[in-house]
Structure formats: C-alpha cells, structure tokens
C-alpha positions as CSV (number, residue, x, y, z in Angstrom):
1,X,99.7,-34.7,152.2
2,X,97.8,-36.5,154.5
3,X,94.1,-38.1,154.7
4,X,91.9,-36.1,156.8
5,X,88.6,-37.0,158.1
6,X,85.9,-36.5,160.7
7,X,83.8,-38.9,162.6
8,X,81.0,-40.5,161.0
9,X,77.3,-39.4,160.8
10,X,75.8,-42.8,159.8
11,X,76.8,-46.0,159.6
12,X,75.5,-48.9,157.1
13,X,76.4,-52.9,157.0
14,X,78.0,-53.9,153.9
15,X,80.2,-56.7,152.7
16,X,84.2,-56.1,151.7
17,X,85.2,-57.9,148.4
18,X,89.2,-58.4,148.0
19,X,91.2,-61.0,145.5
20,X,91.4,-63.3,148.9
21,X,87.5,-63.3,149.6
22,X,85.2,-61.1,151.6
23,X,84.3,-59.8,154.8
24,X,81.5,-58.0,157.2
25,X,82.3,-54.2,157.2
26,X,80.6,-51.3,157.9
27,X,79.9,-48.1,155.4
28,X,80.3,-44.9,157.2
29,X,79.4,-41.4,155.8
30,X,81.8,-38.8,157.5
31,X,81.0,-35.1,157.4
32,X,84.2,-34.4,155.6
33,X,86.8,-36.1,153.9
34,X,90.1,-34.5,152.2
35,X,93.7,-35.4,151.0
36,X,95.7,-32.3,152.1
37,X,94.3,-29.4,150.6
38,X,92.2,-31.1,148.0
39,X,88.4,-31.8,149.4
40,X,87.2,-35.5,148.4
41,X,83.4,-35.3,147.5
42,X,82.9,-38.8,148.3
43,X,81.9,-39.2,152.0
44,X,80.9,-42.8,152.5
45,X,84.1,-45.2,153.4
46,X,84.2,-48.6,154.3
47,X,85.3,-49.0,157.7
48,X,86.4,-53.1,158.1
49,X,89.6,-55.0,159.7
50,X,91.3,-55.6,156.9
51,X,94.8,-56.3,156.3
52,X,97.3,-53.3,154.4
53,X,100.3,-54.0,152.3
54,X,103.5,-52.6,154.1
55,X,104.9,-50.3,151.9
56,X,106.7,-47.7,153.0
57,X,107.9,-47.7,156.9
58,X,105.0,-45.9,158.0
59,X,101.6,-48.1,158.8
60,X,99.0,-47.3,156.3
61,X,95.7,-46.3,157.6
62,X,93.3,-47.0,154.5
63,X,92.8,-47.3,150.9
64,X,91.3,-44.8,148.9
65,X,89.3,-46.9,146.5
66,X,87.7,-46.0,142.8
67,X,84.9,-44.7,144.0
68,X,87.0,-41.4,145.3
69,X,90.1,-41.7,143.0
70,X,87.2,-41.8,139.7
71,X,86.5,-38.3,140.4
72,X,89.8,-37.1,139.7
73,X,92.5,-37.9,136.8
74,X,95.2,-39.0,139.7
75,X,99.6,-39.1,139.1
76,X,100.8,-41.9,141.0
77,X,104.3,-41.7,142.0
78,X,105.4,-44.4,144.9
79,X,108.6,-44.0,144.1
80,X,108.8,-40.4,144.9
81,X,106.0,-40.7,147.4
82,X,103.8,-38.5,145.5
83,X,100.3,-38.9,144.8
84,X,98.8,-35.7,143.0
85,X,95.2,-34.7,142.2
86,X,94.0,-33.7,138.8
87,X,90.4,-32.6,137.3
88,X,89.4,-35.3,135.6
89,X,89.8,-35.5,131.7
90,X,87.0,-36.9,129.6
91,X,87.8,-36.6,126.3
92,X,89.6,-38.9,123.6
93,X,92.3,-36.3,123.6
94,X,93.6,-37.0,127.4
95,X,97.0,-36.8,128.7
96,X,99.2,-36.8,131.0
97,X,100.8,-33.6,132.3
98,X,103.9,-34.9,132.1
99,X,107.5,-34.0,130.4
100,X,108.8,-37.2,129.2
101,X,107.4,-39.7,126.6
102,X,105.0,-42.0,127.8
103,X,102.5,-45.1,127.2
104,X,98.6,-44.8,126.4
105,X,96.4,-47.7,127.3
106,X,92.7,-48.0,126.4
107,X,91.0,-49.9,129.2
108,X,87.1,-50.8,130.5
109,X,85.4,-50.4,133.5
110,X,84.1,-52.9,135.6
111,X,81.6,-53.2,137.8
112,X,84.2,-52.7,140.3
113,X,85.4,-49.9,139.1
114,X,88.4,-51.1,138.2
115,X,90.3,-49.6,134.6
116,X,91.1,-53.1,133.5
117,X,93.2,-54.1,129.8
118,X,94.9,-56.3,128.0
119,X,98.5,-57.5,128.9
120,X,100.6,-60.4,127.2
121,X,102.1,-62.9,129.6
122,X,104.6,-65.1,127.8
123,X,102.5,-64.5,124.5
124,X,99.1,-65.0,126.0
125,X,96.9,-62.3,126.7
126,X,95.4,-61.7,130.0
127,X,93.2,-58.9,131.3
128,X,95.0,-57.2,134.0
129,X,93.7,-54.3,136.5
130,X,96.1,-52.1,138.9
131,X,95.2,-52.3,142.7
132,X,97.0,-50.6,145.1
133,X,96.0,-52.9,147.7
134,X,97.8,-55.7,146.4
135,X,101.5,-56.0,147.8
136,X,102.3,-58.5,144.8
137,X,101.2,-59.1,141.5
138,X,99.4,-62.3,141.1
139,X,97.8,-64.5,138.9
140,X,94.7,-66.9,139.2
141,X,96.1,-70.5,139.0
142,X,93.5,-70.7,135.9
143,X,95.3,-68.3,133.7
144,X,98.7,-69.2,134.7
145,X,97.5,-72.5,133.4
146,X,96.3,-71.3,130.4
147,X,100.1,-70.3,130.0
148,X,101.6,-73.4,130.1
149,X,102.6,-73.5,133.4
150,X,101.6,-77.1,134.5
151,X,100.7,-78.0,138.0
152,X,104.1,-79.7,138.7
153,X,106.0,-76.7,137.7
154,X,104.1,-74.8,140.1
155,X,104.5,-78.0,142.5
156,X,108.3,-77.4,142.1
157,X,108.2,-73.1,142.6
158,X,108.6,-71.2,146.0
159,X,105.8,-71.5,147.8
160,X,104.5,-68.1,149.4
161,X,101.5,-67.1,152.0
162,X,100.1,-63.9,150.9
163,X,97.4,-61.5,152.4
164,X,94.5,-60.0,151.0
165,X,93.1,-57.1,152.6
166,X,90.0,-59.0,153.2
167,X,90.0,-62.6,154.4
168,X,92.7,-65.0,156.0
169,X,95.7,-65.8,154.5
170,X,96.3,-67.2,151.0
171,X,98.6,-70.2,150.1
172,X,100.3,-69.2,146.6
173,X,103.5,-69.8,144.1
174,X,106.1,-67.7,143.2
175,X,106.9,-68.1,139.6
176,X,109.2,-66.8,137.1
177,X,108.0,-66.4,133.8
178,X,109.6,-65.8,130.4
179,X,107.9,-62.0,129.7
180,X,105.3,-59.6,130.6
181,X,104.1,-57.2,128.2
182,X,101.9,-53.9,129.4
183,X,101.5,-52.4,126.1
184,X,105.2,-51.6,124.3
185,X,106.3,-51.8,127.9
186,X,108.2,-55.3,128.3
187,X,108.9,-56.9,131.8
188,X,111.9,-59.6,131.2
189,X,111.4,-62.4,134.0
190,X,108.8,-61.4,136.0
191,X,108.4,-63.1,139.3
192,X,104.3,-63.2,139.7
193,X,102.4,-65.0,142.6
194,X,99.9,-67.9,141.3
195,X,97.4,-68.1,143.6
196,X,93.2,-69.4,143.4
197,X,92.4,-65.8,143.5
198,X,88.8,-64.7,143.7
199,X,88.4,-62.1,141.0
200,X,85.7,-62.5,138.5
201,X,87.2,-59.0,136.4
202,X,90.5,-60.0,135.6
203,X,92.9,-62.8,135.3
204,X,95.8,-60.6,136.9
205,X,96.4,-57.7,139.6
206,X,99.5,-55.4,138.8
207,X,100.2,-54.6,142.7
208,X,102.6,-52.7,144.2
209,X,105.3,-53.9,143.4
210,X,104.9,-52.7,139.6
211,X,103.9,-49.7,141.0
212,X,107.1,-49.0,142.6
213,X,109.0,-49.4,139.4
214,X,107.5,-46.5,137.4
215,X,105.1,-43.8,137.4
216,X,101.6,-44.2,137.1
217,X,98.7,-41.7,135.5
218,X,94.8,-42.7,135.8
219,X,92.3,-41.1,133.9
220,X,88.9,-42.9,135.1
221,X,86.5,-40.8,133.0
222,X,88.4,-40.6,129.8
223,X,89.5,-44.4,130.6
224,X,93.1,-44.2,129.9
225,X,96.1,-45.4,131.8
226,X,99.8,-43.8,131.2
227,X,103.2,-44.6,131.8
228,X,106.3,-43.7,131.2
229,X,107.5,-44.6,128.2
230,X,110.7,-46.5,129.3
C-alpha cells in the first residue's frame, strides 16, 4: 500500500543523524499519517534533503524510521515487495506468524532506536543493526581492522563512493571477507563496504542488500528479530 499523509500543522528545527554525518532538517507534525489501510499514530516526520537508496524502479519518497515501525511487530518482505503491519508482541514468547522454520535473535535498543545484536565476521564479533536506509552493508574501518584486515589490504580492494541519506558523499572499500555469521545463519564471502562511518551504536549496518536476500520480522517491544531459517 502506499504512504499517505497530509500537510503539516507545525513545524520544528532539528538535526538529521545518518552513518555518513548529519544535517539541518525540519520536524513536521502532519494531521494524519497512514500506510494503506493501517493508521500510523506517530505524526511528527522529519522533513530534510536527504539522499534514498534506489531500490526498486520506482523513486522512494521517505523512510519510515523506529519511531513509527516500534509501534508495530512489522514482516519485511523486499523481495516480494511486501511490508505488512502487526500488533506489536511484548512478551518472551513472540513469534513470527509465519509457516516455515525460522531464526530468533535477542537484541538491545539503543538510543536510536535501533534493535542492534551480535554477528561474527570471520570469527570476530561485531554488533550489527538493520537499516533500511542503507543501500550496502558496511563496516567502520575500526572494526574491519579489528578483523585483520590491514590498511594495505584495504589499499589494494575496489574502491567505492557511497551515500548516506544525510551528508555528502563517502569514500569507502569493497571487501570480501572469509564469513558472516547472523546467528546459525552463515553468509560465505560476503562483499561489505569499509568505510569511516559515524555510528556510535554499532560496528556494522546490515542494508539492503541483506534485506533483499531473505525475509525479515521485527518485533521492537518484545526485542526480537526473525528470519527464515535457511
């Protein structure tokens, strides 16, 4: 379904945090905000010009952050363009509503509202969140480090200019590693983008091109993420 909204009421000033840096913006609270059929209780949205991952052939408009998604237990299906709204699950015993056999991850919250946990990246763990506003999953240059990937191996990868939704563009390396593991979920050969990334919660964003490769369920209040188990 598509995003509906109505013109603002009020507007406030605010600043626009992404992995690439920030930027002026402006917080607007509309007199009514839905996805299809479904009503979004959250009327404040930052209105800024930022910069959206291409995805599918049709331009995207926005980003419907945490502070709207958090309100509902949310199936994320890119690959079947799907994107369905649940009520949200807050106990231990939380699940998907799904057929097949899938993956439970425990995760935090962070201040950002992001559901962030533990990943192994060629045997070190990292702490990882999902953002659907990152085209790519990347790495800070720190952690990818920590991996044993020197600075002339990173020298000698692919070089790649990426964009963040906020800020200019950000110079970065495309670099094969050995094996990502999310969970019991392994990832032979990822390609992952090293770049000086400004994220104080994590040491990795899952973007969307993870996303693309399998379903996704996020259950903010019980703090769960699923996936298929495949």
């Amino acid at each position: 379904g598509r995003i509906g909204a109505q013109r603002p009421a009020i507007e406030f000033p605010r600043q626009l945090r992404g992995i690439s840096g920030g930027l002026g913006s402006h917080e607007v609270e509309l007199r009514s905000f839905a996805a299809g059929p479904v009503a979004l209780p959250w009327h404040r949205v930052l209105v800024a010009p930022v910069t959206m991952a291409q995805v599918f052939a049709t331009p995207l408009d926005g980003l419907l952050g945490a502070d709207v998604l958090s309100d509902f237990d949310i199936d994320l299906d890119l690959a079947h363009h799907e994107l369905k709204f649940y009520g949200k699950q807050t106990c231990p015993t939380a699940a998907p509503d799904w057929m097949q056999p899938y993956i439970s991850l425990s995760t935090g919250l962070s201040r950002g509202e992001h559901l962030f946990f533990t990943v192994q990246l060629d045997g070190r763990p990292l702490t990882a969140f999902i953002d659907t506003g990152a085209q790519v999953t990347t790495i800070s240059t720190a952690a990818a480090r920590a991996t044993g990937v020197t600075e002339s191996v990173l020298f000698s990868d692919r070089p790649v200019t990426t964009q963040g939704i906020a800020a200019g563009p950000l110079s970065a390396r495309l670099h094969r590693f050995a094996k990502l593991n999310v969970g019991p979920l392994v990832i032979a050969n990822p390609e992952i983008l090293v770049a000086d990334v400004k994220v104080s919660e994590a040491d990795m964003v899952l973007g969307i091109d993870f996303l693309l490769q399998r379903r996704l369920w996020l259950s903010y209040a019980s703090r769960r993420v699923f996936l298929p188990n495949r």
